[in-house]
C-alpha positions as CSV (number, residue, x, y, z in Angstrom):
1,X,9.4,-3.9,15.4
2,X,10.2,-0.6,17.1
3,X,13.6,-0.6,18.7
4,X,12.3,2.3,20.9
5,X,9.8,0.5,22.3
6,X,9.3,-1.1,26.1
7,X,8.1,-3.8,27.5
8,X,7.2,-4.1,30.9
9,X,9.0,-6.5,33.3
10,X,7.3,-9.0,35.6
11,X,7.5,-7.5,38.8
12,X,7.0,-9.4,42.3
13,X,3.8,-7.4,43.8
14,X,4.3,-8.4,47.3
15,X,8.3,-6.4,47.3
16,X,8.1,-2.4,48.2
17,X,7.6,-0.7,44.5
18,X,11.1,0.7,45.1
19,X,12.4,-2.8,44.1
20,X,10.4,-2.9,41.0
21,X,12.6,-3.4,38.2
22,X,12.7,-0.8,35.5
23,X,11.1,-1.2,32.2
24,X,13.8,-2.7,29.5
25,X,14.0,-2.8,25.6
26,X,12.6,-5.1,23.5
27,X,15.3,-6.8,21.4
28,X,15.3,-5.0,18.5
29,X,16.1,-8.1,16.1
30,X,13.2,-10.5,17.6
31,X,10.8,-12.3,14.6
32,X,14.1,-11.1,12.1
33,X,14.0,-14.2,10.0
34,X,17.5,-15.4,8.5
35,X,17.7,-17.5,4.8
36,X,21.1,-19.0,5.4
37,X,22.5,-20.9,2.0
38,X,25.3,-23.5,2.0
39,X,25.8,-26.4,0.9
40,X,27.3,-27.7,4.4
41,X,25.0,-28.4,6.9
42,X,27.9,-28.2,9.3
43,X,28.1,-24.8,8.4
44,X,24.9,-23.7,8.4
45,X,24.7,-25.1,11.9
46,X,27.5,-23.3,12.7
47,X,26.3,-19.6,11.4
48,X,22.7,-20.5,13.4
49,X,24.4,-21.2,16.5
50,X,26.6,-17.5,16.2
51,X,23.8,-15.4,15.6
52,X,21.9,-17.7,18.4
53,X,25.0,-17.2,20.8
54,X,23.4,-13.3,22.6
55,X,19.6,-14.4,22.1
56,X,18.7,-12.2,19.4
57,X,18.0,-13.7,15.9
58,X,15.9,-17.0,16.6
59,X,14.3,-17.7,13.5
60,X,15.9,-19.3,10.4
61,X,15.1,-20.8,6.7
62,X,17.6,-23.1,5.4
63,X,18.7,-23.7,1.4
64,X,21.9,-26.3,0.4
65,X,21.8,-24.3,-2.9
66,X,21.4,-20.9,-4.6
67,X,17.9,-22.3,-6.6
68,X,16.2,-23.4,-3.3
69,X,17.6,-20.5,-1.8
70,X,15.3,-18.4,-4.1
71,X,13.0,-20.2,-4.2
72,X,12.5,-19.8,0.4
73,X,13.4,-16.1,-0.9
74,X,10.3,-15.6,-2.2
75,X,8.0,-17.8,0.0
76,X,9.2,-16.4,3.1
77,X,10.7,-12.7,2.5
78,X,13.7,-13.3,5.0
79,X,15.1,-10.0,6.6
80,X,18.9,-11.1,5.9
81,X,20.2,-13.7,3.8
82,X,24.0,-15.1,4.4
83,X,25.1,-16.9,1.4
84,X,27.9,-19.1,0.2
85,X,29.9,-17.9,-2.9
86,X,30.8,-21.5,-3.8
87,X,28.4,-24.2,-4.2
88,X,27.3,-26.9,-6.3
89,X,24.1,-26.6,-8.6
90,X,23.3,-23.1,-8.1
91,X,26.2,-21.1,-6.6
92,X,26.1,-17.5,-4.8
93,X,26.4,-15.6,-7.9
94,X,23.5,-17.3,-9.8
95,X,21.0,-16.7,-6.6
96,X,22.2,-12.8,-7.1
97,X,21.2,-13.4,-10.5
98,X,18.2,-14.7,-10.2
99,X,17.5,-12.3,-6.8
100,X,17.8,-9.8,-9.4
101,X,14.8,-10.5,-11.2
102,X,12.4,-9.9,-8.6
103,X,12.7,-6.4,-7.9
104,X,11.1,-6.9,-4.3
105,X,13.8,-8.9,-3.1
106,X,16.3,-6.5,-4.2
107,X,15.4,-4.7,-0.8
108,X,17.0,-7.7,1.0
109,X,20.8,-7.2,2.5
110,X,22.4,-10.7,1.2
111,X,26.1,-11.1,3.1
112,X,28.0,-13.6,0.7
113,X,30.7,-15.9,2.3
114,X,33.4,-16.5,0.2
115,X,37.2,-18.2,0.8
116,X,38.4,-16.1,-2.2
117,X,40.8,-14.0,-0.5
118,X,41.2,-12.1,-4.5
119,X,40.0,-8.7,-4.6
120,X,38.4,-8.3,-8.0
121,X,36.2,-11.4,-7.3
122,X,35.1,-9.4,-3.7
123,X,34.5,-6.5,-6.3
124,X,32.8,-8.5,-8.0
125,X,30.3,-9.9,-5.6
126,X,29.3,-6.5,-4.4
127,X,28.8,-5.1,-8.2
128,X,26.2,-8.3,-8.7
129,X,23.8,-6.7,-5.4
130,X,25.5,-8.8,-2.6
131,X,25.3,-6.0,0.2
132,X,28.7,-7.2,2.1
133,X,30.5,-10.1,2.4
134,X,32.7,-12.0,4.9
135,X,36.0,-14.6,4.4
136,X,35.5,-17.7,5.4
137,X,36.4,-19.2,8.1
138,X,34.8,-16.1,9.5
139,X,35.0,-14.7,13.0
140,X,31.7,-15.2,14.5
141,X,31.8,-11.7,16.5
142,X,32.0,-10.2,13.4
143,X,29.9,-12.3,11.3
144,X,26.7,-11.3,14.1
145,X,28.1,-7.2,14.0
146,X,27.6,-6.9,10.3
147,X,24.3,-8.8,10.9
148,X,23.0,-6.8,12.7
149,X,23.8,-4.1,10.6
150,X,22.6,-5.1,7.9
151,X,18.7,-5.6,9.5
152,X,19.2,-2.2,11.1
153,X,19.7,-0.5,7.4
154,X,17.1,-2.8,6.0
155,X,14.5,-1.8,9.0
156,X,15.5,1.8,8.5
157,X,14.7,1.6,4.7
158,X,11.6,-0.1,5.2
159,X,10.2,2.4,7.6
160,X,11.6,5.4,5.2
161,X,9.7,3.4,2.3
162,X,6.4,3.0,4.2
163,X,6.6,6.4,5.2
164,X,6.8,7.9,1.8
165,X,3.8,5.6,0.5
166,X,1.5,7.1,3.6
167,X,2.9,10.6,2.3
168,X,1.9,9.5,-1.3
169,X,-1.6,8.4,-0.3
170,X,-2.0,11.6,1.9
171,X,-0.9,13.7,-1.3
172,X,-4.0,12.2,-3.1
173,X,-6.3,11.7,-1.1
174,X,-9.2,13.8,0.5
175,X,-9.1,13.3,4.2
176,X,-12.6,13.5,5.0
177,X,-14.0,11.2,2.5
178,X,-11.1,8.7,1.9
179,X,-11.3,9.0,-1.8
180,X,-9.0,10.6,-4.0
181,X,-8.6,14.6,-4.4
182,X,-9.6,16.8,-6.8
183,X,-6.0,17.2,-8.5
184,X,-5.1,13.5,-8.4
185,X,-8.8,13.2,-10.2
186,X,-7.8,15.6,-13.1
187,X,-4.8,13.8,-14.2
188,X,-6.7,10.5,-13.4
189,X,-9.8,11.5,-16.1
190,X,-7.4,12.8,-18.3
191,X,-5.2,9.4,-18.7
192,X,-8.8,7.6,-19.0
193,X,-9.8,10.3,-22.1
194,X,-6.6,9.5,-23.8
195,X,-7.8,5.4,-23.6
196,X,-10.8,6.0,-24.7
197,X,-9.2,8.0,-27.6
198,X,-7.0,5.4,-28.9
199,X,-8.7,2.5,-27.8
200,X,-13.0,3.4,-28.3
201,X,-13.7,1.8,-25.0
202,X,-16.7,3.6,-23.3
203,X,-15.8,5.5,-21.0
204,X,-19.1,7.1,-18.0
205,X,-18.6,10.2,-15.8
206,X,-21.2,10.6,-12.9
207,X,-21.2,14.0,-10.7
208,X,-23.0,13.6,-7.5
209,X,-24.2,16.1,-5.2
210,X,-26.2,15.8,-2.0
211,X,-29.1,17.4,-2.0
212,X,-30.2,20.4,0.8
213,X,-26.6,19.7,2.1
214,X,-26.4,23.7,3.3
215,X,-29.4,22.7,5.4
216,X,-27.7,19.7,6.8
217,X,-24.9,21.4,8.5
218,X,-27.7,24.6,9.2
219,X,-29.8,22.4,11.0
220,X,-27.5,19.6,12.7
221,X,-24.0,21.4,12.6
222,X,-21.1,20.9,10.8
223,X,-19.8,17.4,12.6
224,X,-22.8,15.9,11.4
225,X,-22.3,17.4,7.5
226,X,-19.0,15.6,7.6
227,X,-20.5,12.7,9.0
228,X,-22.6,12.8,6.0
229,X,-19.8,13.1,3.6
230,X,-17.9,10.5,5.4
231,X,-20.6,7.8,4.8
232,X,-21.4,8.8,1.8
233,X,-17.9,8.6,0.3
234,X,-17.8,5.3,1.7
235,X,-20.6,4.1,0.2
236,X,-19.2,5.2,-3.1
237,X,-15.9,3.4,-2.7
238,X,-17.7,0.1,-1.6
239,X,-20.2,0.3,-4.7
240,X,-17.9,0.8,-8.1
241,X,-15.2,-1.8,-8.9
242,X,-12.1,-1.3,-8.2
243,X,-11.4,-0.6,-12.4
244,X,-13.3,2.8,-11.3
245,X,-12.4,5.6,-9.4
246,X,-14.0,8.3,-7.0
247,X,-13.2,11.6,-6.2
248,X,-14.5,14.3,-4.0
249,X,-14.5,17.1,-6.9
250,X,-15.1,20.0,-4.0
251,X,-17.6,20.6,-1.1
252,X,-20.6,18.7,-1.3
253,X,-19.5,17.3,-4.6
254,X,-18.2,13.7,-5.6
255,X,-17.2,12.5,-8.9
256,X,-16.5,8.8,-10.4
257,X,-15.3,7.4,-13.4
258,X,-17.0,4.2,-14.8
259,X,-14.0,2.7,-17.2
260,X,-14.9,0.5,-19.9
261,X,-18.8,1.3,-19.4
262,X,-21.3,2.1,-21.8
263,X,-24.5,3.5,-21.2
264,X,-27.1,0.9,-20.0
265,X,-24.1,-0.2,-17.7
266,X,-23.5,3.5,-16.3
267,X,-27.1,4.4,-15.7
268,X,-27.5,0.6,-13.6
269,X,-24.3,1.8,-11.5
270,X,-25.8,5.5,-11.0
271,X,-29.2,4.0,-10.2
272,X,-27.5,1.6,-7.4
273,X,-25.1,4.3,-5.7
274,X,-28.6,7.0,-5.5
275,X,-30.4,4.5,-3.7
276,X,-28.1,3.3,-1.6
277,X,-27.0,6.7,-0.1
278,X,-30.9,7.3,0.2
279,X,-31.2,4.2,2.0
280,X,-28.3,4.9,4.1
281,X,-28.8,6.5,8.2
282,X,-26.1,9.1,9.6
283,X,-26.0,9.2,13.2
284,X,-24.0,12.0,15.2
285,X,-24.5,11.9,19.4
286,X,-27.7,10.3,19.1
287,X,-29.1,12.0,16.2
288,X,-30.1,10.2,13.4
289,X,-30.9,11.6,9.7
290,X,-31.2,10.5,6.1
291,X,-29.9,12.6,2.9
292,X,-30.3,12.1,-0.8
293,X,-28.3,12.9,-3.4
294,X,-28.9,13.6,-7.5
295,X,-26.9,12.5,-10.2
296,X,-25.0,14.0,-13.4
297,X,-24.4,11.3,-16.1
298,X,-22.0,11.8,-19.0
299,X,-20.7,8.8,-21.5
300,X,-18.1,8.7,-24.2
301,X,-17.0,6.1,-26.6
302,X,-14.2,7.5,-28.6
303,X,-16.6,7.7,-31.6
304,X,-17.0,10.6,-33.6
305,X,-16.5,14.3,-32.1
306,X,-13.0,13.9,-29.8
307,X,-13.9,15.3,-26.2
308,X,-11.6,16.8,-23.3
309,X,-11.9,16.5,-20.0
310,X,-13.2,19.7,-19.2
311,X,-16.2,19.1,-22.0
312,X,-16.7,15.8,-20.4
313,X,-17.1,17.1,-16.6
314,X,-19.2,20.0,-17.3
315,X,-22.0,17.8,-19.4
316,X,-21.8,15.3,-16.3
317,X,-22.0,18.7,-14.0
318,X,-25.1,20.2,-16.9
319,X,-26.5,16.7,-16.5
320,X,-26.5,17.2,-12.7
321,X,-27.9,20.9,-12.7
322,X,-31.3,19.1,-14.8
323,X,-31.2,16.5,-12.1
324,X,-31.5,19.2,-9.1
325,X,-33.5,21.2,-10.8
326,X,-35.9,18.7,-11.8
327,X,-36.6,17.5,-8.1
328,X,-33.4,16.1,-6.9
329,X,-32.9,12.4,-5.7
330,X,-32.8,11.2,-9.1
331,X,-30.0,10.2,-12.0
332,X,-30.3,12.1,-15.5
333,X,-28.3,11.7,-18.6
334,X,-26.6,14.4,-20.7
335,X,-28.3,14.8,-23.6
336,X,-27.8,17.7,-26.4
């Protein structure tokens, strides 16, 4: 839902296109879904038909109790909720209570209706996550105003949220391959060194490099290296599990991290990503090529001498040096 957006509106071809009418708003509340809790039906009937009344809000969930209330909460993620302080079974303050426990929901605005004209008990429904309230009997112009505001925060904070997880991703990620960066990698090995340290599960690192890559671009340009980089890193991603991780560790250069995987496991996982990126065709503007690439393998169980990190990657990187060095397009093993 973008409130900036337009629609266009139906306009009668055969008129002169001065009498066109002029593009118009969408409603910026349309598909907002409203959980309305009360244990009148008369009254939830009555709340429906206000926010009804100027064509906005259309879409409603209905609970006679704070439990079912919750319970639609969760099944249906409502935008707003409007909720009765007074009720039998389950009142208003035991759905905050229980909203409470599901830290998701906490993003939902609940208005709480209330008779209870007492100030401390107001105070009090505001201090237990209720994001406004209105005295009943309530005036439906401004029941539907603070409606209203209430979705707008709630769309503002969801946008601000979703925002800050694309700028999250973007902060680890490398753009051309889709896998992570090299920083984000560092501090992910090193949490993974530190499990294998206490707990002695094995633990694989595999550096991969493509092979005559300098040629590639050389020969075909640089659009077609990245092409090559692109494919490859997404052949990576779509071959470990998703208890492994990939990194692009700089140029040419990718890196994963085979968790809980000892060394007959690691070499079948090495063995599976070489020949599928030498299986795999890169096409740029009709061209079509095939690369290789050779493999640095590197395990570690816990056991015995305590390794870092840095020892780790460069007897995955040594392991890789033999590998190109020994005819490329092939896995080899660290070995002392």
């Amino acid at each position: 839902m973008n409130a900036g957006s337009l629609r266009s509106v139906p306009v009668d071809r055969a008129k002169d296109a001065s009498t066109a009418a002029p593009a118009v708003p969408d409603n910026e509340f349309m598909g907002a879904l409203v959980l309305i809790i009360d244990d009148s039906a008369t009254l939830r009937g009555q709340i429906k038909q206000t926010l009804q009344s100027t064509n906005e809000f259309d879409r409603f969930v209905e609970a006679d109790n704070g439990l079912t209330g919750f319970k639609l909460m969760i099944e249906h993620q409502p935008d707003v909720v409007i909720c009765d302080l007074v009720m039998p079974i389950s009142d208003g303050m035991k759905f905050l209570a229980l909203r409470a426990t599901r830290v998701e929901l906490t993003q939902v605005p609940v208005i709480m209706l209330t008779a209870d004209a007492d100030f401390n008990r107001k105070v009090e429904v505001l201090d237990r996550g209720a994001s406004d309230y209105v005295t009943k009997p309530f005036h439906d112009k401004e029941l539907l105003a603070r409606v209203r505001v209430h979705f707008r925060v709630k769309a503002l904070q969801d946008e601000l949220r979703d925002a800050n997880q694309r700028l999250e991703t973007l902060s680890i990620t490398d753009a051309l391959t889709g896998l992570y960066n090299r920083r984000y990698f560092d501090s992910l090995l090193l949490n993974e060194v530190k499990r294998t340290l206490r707990y002695k599960s094995p633990l694989a690192v595999l550096m991969i490099d493509l092979d005559h890559f300098k040629s590639v671009n050389d020969n075909y340009g640089h659009q077609m290296g990245d092409q090559v980089l692109r494919n490859v890193g997404g052949i990576v991603a779509a071959g470990i599990r998703t208890t492994d991780s990939a990194a692009r560790y700089g140029g040419e250069e990718l890196v994963v991290v085979l968790t809980q995987t000892g060394l007959p496991g690691a070499i079948e996982a090495a063995e599976r990503l070489r020949s599928q990126i030498e299986a795999a065709v890169h096409t740029v503007a009709g061209v079509s090529i095939k690369s290789t690439a050779s493999m640095g393998l590197a395990t570690f169980d816990g056991n015995g001498e305590a390794l870092d990190c840095a020892e780790l990657i460069t007897r995955a990187d040594q392991a890789l040096y033999r590998a190109k060095s020994g005819g490329r397009n092939r896995v080899v093993l660290w070995q002392e």
